[in-house]
Every structure is written in structure tokens, then in C-alpha cells.
C-alpha positions, 0 to 999 in steps of 0.5 A: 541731661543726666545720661549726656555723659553717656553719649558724649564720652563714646564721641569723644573718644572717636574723635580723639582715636581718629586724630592720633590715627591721622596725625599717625598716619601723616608721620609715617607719610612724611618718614616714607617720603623722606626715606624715598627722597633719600634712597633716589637721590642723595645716596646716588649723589654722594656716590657719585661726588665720591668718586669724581672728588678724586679728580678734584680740582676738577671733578667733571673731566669729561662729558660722561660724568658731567652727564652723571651728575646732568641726569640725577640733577635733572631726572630727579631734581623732584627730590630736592628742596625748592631752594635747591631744585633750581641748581637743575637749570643751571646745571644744564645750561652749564653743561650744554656750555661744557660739551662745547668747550669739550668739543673744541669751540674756543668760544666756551674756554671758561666753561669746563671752570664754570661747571667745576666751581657750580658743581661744588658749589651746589654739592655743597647746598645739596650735601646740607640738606642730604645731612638734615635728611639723614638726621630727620630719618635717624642715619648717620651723616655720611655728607658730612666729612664730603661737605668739609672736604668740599667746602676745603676745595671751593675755598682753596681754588 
């Protein structure tokens, strides 16, 4: 019994090394998941937002761009946070509903409206959780001054 102390001190130091070294390596998992999530689809989102924000009120103005933000919702939809994954869906359904409209169906004469209020308003979920991503990360919130600008239009129109 006198020499347990000598055998429990080593074991017990293994264990608590091996914790830190995991609970270590879980941390670097998630940073590298965040930057990847981060790198992929916010910053190629607020680009784009950038540039159709612009056209505003009407930032989807022609099939082209309505594919732009069609394949970063959809194509990489894996990025978001479940809660606003399943703007992907919509999206789509929104954008099949617009190419008609651009193609002339008067049936689909709400649709180019439809798609702009979705758009800004599912940029606007997406550019909160963009800013918790940059905060998590250690960035600069560059979504910030885009959702106010947003949020200004979505409640002006």
C-alpha cells in the first residue's frame, strides 16, 4: 500500500494528458470546421449579396443571378445551420417558379416578387449566423452593415 502512490500518480497523469490532448484536438476540429464553413459559403454569399444589392429592391433580376444564389443555397446548403438549410428548398421551388415568370407564363406574374422578399429575407438569417461564424472564428463582422442595409430594405418594401 505504501508504494500505490507510486503507481497511481503515472496513471493519472496519462489520463489527465490524454483529456487535454482531446479535449485539444476536439477544439481545433471544430475552429477548422468553422473556417471551412466559413471560407465555402459565407464569404462567397456576402460577395454575391454585395453585388445584387445594387439592383435593390429587386436584387434577382435575371435567371443568371438567380442561379448564383440557386447553386451556393443549394450546392452548399451542408454549410449552414439546419435552421437555415432548409431556405435551400424553397429557394428552389421559388426559382423554378421565376424562370417561368422570365420566360413570359403569365401564370407565375408574382413570382419575380416572391423570389426578392425570400431572398432577402433568408440573407438576412443567414447573414446572423455569417456574424456568429465570424465571431466564433476571431473575424471582423463584415455581415453586419449588409444585414442593417437589408433589414432597412425588407421593411421599406
Amino acid at each position: 500500500m505504501d508504494n500505490l502512490h507510486l503507481y497511481l500518480v503515472p496513471l493519472f497523469s496519462i489520463i489527465i494528458s490524454f483529456m487535454v490532448g482531446r479535449l485539444s484536438n476536439s477544439r481545433s476540429l471544430k475552429i477548422e470546421s468553422l473556417k471551412e464553413r466559413y471560407n465555402n459559403f459565407y464569404l462567397p454569399y456576402i460577395q454575391l449579396l454585395i453585388r445584387a444589392s445594387v439592383k435593390m429592391p429587386y436584387m434577382i433580376t435575371n435567371p443568371e443571378i438567380a442561379m448564383k444564389f440557386g447553386n451556393l443555397l443549394i450546392e452548399k446548403s451542408h454549410y449552414l445551420e439546419p435552421k437555415t438549410s432548409k431556405y435551400a428548398i424553397e429557394y428552389y421551388f421559388l426559382e423554378l417558379n421565376y424562370f417561368e415568370y422570365y420566360d413570359g407564363n403569365p401564370d407565375f406574374k408574382n413570382a419575380e416578387d416572391e423570389i426578392n422578399k425570400f431572398i432577402i429575407k433568408a440573407s438576412l438569417e443567414i447573414l446572423k449566423e455569417s456574424t456568429k461564424v465570424a465571431k466564433q472564428l476571431k473575424l471582423p463582422p463584415v455581415s453586419k452593415t449588409l444585414y442593417t442595409y437589408l433589414n432597412c430594405q425588407l421593411h421599406n418594401n
